[in-house]
N, C-alpha and C positions, 0 to 999 in steps of 0.2 A: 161958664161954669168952671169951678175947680179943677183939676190937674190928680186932687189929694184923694185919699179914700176919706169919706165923710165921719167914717166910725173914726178915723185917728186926728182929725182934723177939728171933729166937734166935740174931743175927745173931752170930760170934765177934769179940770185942774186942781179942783177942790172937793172937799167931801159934800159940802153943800147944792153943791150942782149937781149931784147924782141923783138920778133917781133910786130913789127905796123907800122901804117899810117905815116910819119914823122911826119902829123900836131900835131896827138896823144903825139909822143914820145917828140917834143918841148914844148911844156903845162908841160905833166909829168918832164922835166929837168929843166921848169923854178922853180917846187918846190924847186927840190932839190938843185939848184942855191941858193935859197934864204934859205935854212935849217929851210923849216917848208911846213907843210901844211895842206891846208883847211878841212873842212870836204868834204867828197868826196863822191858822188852818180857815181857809173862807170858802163855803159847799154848798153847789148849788147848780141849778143848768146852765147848759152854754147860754152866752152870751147877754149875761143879764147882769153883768158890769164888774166880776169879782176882781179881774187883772186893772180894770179900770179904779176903782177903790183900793188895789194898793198901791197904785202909782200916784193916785191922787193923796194918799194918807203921808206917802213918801214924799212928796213935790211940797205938800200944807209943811212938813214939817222941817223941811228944806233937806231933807237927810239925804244922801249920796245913796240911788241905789243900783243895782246890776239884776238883767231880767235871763233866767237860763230856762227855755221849753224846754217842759219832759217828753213832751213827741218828738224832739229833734234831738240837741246834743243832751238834752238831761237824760236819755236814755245809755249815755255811756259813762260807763265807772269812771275812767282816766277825767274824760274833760271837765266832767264836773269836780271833781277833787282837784284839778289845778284850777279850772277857773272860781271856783268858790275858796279856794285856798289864797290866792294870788289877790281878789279882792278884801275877802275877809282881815286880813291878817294886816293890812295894810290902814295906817290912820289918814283922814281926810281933813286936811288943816283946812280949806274951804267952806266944809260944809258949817250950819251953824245947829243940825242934830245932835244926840247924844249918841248914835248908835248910826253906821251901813246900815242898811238893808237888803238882803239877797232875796229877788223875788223866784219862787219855782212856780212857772206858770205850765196848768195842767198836768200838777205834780202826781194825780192819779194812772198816769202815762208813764211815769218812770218804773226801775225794775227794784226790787224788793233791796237786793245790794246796793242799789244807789239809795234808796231811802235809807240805809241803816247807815250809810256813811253819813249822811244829811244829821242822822241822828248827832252824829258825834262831833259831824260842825257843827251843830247848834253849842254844845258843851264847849266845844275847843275853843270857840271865837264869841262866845256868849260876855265877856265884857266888850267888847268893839262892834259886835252884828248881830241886828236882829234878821229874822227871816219869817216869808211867809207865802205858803203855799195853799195854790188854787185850785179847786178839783170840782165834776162834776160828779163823782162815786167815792166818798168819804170811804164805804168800805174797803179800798182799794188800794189805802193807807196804814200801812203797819201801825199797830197800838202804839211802839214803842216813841212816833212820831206827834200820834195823837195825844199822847201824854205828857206832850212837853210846849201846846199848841193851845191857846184858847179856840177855842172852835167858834165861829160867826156860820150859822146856817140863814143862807140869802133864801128864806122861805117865805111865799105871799096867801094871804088867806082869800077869803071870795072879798069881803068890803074891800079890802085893799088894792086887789087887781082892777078895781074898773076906777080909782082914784089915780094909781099909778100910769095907767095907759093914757088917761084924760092928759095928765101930765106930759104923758111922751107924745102925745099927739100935739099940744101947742107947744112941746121944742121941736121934734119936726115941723110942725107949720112954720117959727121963724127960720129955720133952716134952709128951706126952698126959698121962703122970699127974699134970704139973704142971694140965693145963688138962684133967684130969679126965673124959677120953675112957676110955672101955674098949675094948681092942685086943685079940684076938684075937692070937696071937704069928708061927703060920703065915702068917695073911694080912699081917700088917703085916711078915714077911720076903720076902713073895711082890711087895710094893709095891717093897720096899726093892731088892730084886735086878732086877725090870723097869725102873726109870727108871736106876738106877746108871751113870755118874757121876755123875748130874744131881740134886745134892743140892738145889737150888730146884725144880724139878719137883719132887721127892717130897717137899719140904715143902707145895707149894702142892694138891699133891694130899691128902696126909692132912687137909689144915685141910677141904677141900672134902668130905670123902668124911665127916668127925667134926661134920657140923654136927648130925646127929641125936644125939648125942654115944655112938659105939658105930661102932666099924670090925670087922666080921665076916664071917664066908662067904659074906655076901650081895652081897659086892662084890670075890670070886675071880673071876666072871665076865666083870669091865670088867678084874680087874690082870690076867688071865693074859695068856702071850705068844699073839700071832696066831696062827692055823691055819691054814696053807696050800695043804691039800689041795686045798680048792673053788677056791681060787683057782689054784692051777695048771692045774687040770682045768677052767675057763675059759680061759683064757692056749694050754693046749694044743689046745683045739676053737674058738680064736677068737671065742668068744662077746663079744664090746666091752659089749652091756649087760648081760652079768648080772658081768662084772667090774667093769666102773662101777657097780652096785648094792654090791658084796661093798665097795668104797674105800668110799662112804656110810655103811656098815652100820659102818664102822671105823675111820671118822674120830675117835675119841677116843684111836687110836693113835699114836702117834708117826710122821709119816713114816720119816722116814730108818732106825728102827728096823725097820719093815717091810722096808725093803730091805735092811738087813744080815740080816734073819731068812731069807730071801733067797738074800743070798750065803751062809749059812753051811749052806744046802741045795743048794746048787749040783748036788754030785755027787749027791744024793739024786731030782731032779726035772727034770735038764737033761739032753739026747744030750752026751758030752766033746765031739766037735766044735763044741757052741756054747759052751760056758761060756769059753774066751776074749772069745768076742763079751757075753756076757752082763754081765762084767767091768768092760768097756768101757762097759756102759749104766750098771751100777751108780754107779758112780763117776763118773759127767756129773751121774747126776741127783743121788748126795749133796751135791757139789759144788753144784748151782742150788739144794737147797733151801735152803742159805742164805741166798737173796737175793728168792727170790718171795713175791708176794704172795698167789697161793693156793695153796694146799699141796695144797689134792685137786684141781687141774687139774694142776699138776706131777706128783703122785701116778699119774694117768690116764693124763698122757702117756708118763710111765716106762713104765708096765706095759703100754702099747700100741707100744710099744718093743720089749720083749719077747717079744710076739705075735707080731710080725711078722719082727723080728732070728734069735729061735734055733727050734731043733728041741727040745721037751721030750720025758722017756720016757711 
């Protein structure tokens, strides 16, 4: 087996090789029809291929680009004004684009100063660079950016989700029998449809779960979705530690998944008079998990949220 991480390794080179919406992937081709493109804002959840699509838009088009995370150094004024300066400004007799391209990957992560500087790269180096930034909370986005950005929202409807995963399951299926994993076909759809959209999770997962080289029944256990039962049945008798015990026990779940599994029980585990209020919790805490740093104290604090906020049946 490979050495490489699989998500970089089987990363797509082209816009045609990604998976998406068609409506997505016809917008994305009329760029490259035309050999250029705009500045670009692309919104939407982790890992469901937005840094992938503009590297691939960049690579199709052959254009020179430069990748700055706004978790890491995009979060500092200095280095981004010289590293986007120092690229920007500079021509590229190699490439055979019309334009750089500056990619801000996770530009929702950066700090309001650094996006207004962004603003005025865009203007200042607007005949030699394009730019385009990747976020998981468009909100999170100064207007003044959003105004200068066609916006791509990587949104999937219900037809579309069980077309697109079909998709991502026979490229993962040639993926392992290239790198010679045996897969079970049930468990590796049961993989495929719990992380969905999150086509990096479920690559990083399968490489994790195929190092004995064999993905089987023995690991339906860790993919299946949460059980909720005992956890409500804490939450409703107010028990704090054996619910703080059940988040430990399931910390290799996804937060935010738990809590949409959650809301999609609302009516099944909540009195109607509280599921407004429950709503309400839901949606604070999806919202923070994007930005904490520990996810099973945020986790805790949700669900003690909920102990105390609604009336369960």
């Amino acid at each position: 087996m490979s050495g490489f991480l699989w998500c970089e390794q089987y990363r797509p080179r082209v816009v045609d090789d990604c998976i998406l919406p068609e409506n997505i992937k016809s917008v994305l081709n009329k760029f490259v029809d035309k050999g250029e493109i705009p500045n670009l804002l692309l919104s939407g959840p982790p890992g469901i291929g937005k840094t992938t699509v503009a590297k691939a838009l960049c690579e199709q088009l052959g254009a020179d680009y430069y990748v700055i995370n706004g978790s890491d150094e995009g979060r500092f004024l200095d280095t981004v004004r010289n590293n986007a300066k120092n690229f920007a400004s500079t021509v590229s007799l190699a490439s055979s684009a019309k334009h750089k391209v500056i990619i801000i990957d996770e530009a929702d992560n950066t700090t309001p100063d650094v996006q207004l500087l962004l603003r005025a790269s865009i203007e200042e180096f607007s005949n030699n660079c394009r730019f385009i930034f990747t976020c998981n909370y468009k909100n999170k986005i100064i207007e003044p950016l959003h105004s200068r950005c066609s916006v791509i929202e990587f949104a999937i409807n219900g037809k579309e989700k069980q077309q697109l995963a079909a998709n991502f399951f026979k490229r993962v299926q040639s993926i392992l029998e290239e790198q010679k994993v045996d897969a079970e076909p049930r468990v590796l759809a049961a993989l495929v449809q719990k992380y969905f959209p999150d086509f990096r999770r479920t690559l990083n997962e399968l490489q994790r779960y195929s190092s004995i080289g064999k993905i089987d029944t023995g690991i339906l256990s860790v993919v299946s979705d949460t059980k909720l039962d005992d956890l409500v049945t804490f939450l409703k008798n107010k028990e704090f530690t054996k619910m703080k015990k059940w988040v430990v026990q399931n910390l290799d779940h996804e937060p935010t998944q738990i809590m949409r599994n959650i809301y999609d029980s609302l009516y099944t585990h909540f009195q109607p008079q509280s599921i407004p209020e429950a709503v309400l919790v839901i949606g604070e805490y999806q919202y923070k998990s994007a930005f904490v740093a520990d996810h099973e104290i945020n986790l805790v604090a949700f669900l003690t949220e909920l102990m105390m906020r609604c009336q369960f049946k």
